[in-house]
N, C-alpha and C positions, 0 to 999 in steps of 0.2 A: 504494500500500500504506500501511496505516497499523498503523504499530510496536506499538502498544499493543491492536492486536485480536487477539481469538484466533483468527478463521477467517483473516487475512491470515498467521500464524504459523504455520496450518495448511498456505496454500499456498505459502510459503516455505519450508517443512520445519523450522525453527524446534519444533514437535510433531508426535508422530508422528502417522499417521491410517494408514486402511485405505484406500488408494487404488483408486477402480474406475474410474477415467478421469480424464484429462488433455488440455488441447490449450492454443490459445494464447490461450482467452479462458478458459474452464472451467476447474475442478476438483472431483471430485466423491468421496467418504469416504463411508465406512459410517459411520452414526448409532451413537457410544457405548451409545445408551439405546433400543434398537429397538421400535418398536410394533409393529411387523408382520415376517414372514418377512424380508422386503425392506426395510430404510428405507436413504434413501442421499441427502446430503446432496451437494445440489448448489450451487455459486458461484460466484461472476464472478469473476475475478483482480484487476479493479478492485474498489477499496473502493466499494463504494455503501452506506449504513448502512441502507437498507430502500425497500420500495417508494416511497413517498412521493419519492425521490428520483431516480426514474427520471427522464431528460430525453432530448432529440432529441440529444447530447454522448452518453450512456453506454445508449441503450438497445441499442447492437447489444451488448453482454452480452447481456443480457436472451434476444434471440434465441439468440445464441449457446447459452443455457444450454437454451430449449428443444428447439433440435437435438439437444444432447448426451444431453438427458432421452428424447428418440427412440431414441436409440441404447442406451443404457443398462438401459431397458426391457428392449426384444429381446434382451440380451444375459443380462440378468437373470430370463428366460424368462415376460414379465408379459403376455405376451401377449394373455392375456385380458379384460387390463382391469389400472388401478392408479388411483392419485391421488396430484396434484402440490397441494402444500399452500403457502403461504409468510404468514405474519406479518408484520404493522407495525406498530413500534409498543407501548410496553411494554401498553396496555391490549389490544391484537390477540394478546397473548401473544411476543413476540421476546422472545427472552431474548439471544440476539446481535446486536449491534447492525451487521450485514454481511448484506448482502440474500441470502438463501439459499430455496432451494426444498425441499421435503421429499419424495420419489421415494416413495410407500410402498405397496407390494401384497404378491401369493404366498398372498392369502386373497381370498377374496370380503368387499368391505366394503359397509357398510350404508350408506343412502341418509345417516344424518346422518353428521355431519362434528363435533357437540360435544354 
């Protein structure tokens, strides 16, 4: 964990979030600022600052995170279809500097992405 992040503060309970799952690698919140029906912010419990830092040490997060986005889904009835988004990098758009994924559906979305 690292003290001076806001998503590690998040999954320390440090602030509050809207929690929609938990385990022993994940944690995952509704998105403050939602684009879609669904958006739901998914993250490793370990600090990783973004993709770029994934390695053969910390990618079972990684996995982890997209089990938990399996689950989350179905539960979030997206059935149908969704998209898993994530950022690196302040020019990729991160504005958090803790590798998180972006869970977002409950519409039909269009083929772009920006």
């Amino acid at each position: 964990m690292n003290e001076n992040c806001l998503f590690c503060k998040i999954i320390g309970g440090s602030i509050p979030s809207s929690k929609v799952y938990e385990d022993e690698y994940v944690y995952a919140f509704r998105d403050i600022n939602p684009q879609a029906p669904v958006h739901v912010l998914v993250v490793p419990k370990a600090h990783i600052a973004s993709a770029a830092e994934i390695n053969t040490d910390n990618s079972v997060y990684v996995a982890k995170c997209f089990e938990a986005i399996t689950k989350i889904a179905a539960s979030e009835g997206l059935g149908s279809g969704y998209r898993v988004i994530t950022n690196c990098g302040e020019d990729g758009g991160q504005s958090v500097m803790h590798l998180h994924f972006h869970l977002i559906g409950g519409v039909k979305l269009g083929e772009k992405i920006i």
